[in-house]
C-alpha positions as a printed NumPy array, in Angstrom:
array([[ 22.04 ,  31.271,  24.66 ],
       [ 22.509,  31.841,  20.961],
       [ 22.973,  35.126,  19.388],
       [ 20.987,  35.939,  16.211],
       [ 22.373,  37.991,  13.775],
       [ 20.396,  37.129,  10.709],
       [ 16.507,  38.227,  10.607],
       [ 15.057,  35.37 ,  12.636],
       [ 11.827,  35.377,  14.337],
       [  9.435,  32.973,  15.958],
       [  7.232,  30.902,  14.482],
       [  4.345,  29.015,  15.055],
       [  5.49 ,  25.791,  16.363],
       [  7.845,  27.504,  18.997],
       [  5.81 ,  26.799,  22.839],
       [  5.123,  30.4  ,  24.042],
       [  4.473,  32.257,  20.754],
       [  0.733,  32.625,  21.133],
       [  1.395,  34.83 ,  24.089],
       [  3.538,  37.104,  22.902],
       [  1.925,  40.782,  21.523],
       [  2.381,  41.988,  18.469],
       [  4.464,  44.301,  18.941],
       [  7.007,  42.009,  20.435],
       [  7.167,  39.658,  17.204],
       [ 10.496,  41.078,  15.719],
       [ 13.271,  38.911,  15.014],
       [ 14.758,  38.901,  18.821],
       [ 11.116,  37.486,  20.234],
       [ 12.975,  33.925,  19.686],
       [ 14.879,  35.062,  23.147],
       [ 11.849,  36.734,  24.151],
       [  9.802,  33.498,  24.985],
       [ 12.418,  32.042,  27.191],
       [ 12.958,  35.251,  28.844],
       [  9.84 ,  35.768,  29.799],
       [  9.572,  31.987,  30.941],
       [ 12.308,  32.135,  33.491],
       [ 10.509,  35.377,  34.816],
       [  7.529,  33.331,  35.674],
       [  9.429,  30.334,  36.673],
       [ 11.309,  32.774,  39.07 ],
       [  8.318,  34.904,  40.359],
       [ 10.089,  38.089,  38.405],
       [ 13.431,  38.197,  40.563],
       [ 15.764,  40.899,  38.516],
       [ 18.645,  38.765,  39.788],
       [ 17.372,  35.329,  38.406],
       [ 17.143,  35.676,  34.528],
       [ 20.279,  38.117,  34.159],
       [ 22.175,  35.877,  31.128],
       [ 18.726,  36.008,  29.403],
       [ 18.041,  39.201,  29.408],
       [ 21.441,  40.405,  28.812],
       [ 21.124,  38.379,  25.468],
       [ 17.507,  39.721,  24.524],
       [ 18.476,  43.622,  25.368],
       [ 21.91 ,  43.436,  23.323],
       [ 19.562,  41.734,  20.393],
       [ 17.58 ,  44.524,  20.907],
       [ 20.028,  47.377,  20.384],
       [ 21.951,  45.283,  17.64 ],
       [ 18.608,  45.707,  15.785],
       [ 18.236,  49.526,  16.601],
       [ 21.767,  49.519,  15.279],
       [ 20.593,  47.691,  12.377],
       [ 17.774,  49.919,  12.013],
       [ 19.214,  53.437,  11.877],
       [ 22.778,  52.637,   9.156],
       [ 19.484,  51.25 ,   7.2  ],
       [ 17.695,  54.419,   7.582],
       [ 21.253,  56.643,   7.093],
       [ 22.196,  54.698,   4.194],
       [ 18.454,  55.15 ,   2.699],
       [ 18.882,  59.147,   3.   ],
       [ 21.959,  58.984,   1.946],
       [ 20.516,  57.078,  -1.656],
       [ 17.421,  59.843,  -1.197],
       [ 20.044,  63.016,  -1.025],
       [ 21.938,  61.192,  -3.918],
       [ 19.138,  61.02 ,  -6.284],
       [ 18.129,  64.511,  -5.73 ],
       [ 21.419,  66.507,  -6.496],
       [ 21.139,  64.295, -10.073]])
């Protein structure tokens, strides 16, 4: 399984992306599709898919991580401005 660390998502041409939501269409949906492919293959057994969704939860909280220095480093720049 490869781990993304640049802003990836899927796109069009990638088998499964049709039936992903919305809301799942971030930049870690790329292990998303297969994910959710070995859950039907494997009639949703927690013990079958483990490696794949190890990789999609840790790309998950690698973006949260992402996420919130983004949103510290943004109030940081707003706190900044208004003390000048």
């Amino acid at each position: 399984m490869r781990c993304y660390t640049s802003l990836e998502s899927v796109n069009r041409s990638v088998p499964g992306f049709a039936v992903l939501p919305l809301g799942y269409r971030d930049h870690c949906s790329t292990l998303l599709v297969p994910l959710n492919k070995c859950r039907r293959t494997n009639n949703y057994a927690p013990w079958e898919c483990e490696h794949e969704r190890h990789a999609y939860e840790k790309c998950q909280y690698d973006d949260y991580i992402r996420r919130m220095k983004a949103l510290s480093k943004q109030k940081l720049q707003a706190l900044s401005g208004e003390e000048s």
